[in-house]
C-alpha positions as CSV (number, residue, x, y, z in Angstrom):
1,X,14.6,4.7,-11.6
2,X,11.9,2.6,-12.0
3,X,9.4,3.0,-8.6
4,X,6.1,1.2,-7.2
5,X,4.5,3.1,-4.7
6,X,2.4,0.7,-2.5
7,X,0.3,3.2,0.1
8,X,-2.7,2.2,2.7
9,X,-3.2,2.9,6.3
10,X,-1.0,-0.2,7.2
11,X,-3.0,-0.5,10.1
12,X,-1.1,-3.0,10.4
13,X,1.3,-4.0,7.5
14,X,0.8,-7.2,6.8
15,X,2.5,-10.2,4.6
16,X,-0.3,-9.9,2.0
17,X,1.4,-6.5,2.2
18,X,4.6,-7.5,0.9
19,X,3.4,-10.1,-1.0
20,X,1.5,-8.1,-3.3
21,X,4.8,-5.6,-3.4
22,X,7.0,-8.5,-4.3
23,X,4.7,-9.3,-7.0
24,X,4.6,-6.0,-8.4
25,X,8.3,-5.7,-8.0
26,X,9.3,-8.9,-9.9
27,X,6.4,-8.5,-12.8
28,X,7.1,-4.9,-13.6
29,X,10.9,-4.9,-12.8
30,X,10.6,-2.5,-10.5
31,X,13.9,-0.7,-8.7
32,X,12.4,-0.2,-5.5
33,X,8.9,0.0,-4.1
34,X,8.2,2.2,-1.4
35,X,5.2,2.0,1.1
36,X,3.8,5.4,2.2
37,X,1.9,5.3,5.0
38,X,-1.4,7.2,4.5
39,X,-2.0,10.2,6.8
40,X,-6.1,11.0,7.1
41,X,-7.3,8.2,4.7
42,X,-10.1,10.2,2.9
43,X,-12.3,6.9,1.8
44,X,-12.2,5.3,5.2
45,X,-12.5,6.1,9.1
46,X,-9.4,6.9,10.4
47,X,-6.6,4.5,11.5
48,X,-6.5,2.7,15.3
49,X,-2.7,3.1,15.8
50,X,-1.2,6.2,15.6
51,X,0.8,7.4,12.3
52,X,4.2,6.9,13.9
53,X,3.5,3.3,15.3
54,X,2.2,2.5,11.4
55,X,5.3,4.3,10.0
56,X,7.5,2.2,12.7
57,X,5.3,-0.9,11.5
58,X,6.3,-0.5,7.6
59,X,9.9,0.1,8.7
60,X,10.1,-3.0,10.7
61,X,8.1,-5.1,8.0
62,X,10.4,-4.0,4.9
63,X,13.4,-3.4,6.4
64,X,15.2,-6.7,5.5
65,X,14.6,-6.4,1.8
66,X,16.7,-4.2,-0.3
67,X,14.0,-3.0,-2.6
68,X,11.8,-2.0,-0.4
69,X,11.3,1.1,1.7
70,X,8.8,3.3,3.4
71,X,8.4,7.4,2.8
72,X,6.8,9.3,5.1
73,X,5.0,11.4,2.3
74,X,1.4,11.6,3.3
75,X,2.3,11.3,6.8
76,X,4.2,14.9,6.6
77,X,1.1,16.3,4.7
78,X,-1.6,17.9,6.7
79,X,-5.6,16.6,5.6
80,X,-6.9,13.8,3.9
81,X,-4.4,11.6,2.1
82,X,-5.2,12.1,-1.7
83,X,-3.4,10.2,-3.8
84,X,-3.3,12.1,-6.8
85,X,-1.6,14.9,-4.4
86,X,1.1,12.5,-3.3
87,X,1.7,11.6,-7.2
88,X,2.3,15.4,-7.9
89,X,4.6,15.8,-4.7
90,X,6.6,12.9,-6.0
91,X,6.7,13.7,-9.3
92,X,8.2,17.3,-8.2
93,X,11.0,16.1,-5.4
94,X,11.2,13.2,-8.3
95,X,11.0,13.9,-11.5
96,X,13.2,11.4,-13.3
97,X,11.6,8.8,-11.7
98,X,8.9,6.8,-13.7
99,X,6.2,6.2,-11.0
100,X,4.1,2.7,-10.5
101,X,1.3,3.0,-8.6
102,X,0.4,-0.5,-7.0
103,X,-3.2,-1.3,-5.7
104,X,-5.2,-4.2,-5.1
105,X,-7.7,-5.8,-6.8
106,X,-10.2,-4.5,-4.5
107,X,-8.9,-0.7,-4.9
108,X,-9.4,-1.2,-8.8
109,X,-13.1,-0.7,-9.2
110,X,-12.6,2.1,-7.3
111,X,-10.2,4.5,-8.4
112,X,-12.5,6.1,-10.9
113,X,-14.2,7.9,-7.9
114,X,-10.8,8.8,-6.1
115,X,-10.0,12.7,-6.3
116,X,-8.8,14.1,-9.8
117,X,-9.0,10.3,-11.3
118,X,-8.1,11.4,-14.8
119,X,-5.1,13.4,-13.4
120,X,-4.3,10.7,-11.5
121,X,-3.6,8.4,-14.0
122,X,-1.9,10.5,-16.5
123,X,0.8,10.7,-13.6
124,X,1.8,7.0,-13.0
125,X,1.5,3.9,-14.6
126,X,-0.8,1.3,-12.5
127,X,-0.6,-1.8,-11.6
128,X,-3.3,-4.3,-10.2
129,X,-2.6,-6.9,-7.8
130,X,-5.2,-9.4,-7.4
131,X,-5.8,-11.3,-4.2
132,X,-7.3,-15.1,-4.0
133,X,-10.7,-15.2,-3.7
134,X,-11.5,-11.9,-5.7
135,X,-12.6,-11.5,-9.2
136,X,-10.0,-11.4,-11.6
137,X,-10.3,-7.8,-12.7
138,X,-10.4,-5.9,-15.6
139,X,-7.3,-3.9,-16.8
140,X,-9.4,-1.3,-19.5
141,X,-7.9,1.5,-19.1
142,X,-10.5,3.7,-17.7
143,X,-9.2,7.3,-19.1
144,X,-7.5,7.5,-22.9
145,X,-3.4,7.4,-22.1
146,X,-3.8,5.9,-18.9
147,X,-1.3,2.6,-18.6
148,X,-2.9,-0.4,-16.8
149,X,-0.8,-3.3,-16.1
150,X,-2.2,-6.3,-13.9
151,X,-0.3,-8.4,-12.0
152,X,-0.4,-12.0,-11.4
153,X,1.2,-14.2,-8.8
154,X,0.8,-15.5,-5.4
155,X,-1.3,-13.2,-3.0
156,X,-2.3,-14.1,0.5
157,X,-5.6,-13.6,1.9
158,X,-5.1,-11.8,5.0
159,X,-6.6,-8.4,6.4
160,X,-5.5,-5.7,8.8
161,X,-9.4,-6.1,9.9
162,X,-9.1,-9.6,10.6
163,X,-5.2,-9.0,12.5
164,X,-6.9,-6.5,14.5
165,X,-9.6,-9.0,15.6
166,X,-7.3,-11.8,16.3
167,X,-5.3,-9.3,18.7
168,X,-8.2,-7.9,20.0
169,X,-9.1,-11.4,21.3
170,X,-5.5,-12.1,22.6
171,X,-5.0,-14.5,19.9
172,X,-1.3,-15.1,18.2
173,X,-1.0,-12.9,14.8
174,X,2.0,-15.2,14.1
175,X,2.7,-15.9,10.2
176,X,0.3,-13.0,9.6
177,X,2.9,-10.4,10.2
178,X,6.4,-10.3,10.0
179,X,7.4,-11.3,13.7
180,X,9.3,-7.9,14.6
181,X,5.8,-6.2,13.5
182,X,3.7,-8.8,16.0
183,X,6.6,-7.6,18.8
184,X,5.9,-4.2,18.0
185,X,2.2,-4.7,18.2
186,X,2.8,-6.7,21.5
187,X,5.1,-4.4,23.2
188,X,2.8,-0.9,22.5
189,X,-0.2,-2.7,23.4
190,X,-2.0,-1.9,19.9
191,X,-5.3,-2.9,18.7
192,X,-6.1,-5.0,22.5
């Protein structure tokens, strides 16, 4: 099986989210792409909601599309989230699985500083989504061997930052999220 892992905090999911999976899925014929849900993000401050309110988020966001799912992978995992750790787990529980690993534009540039990078990319394919508004990036594969595939198509330019904001000043997240994600964000009181 063919599989695009899409991870981030998801803090929350977002339709530029699945937007950017649905590309990836339909321009690498992808089987399924899965969201995992990072744990301790190691680049970043840690997430506002809690890791079961984002894994209940991803859930709620992907669960009317059959090609999409969410693993709990790096949530299960104690310490930072690295990715090159959740390649290997995969790859293990997985192994006749070819693995896509889908980031955004704005990841790109910086995946050469991630943990292991080299390791990393011997273990999955990549693909880079860009959004409107960004550069378009380069593909160069940055280590010999290492497959680089970008991906065109329609992005949206939304942020978990900005979703936060707008709920933050009791403004309607509407059209941003999927709506059972805004009820969810409504009905636990996140990010007010």
């Amino acid at each position: 099986m063919r599989v695009g892992l899409l991870g981030g905090t998801f803090d929350p999911i977002h339709l530029g989210h699945l937007r950017a999976a649905e590309s990836a899925r339909e321009g690498l014929d992808l089987d399924l792409v899965v969201f995992l849900p990072s744990g301790e993000p190691p680049h970043r401050t840690g997430p506002l909601a809690s890791a079961l309110d984002r894994f209940t988020m991803a859930c709620l966001a992907s669960a009317g599309h059959p090609r999409f799912a969410v693993w709990e992978t790096e949530l299960k995992r104690p310490g930072p989230s690295y990715t090159v750790d959740t390649l290997a787990s995969l790859h293990a529980e997985r192994p006749d699985d070819e693995l896509v690993l889908v980031v955004g534009g704005d990841t790109w540039p910086e995946m050469t500083e991630w943990r292991e990078p080299e390791r990393l990319f011997s273990l999955a394919e990549v693909a880079v989504v860009t959004r409107p508004g960004q550069p378009s990036p380069t593909t160069a594969p940055p280590f010999p061997g290492a497959r680089v595939t970008r991906i065109d198509g329609p992005a949206l330019p939304i942020s978990a930052t900005a979703i936060r904001e707008h709920v933050r000043r009791g403004e309607s997240v509407r059209y941003l999220v999927p709506v059972p994600v805004a009820e969810f964000i409504a009905r636990r009181g996140l990010y007010a």
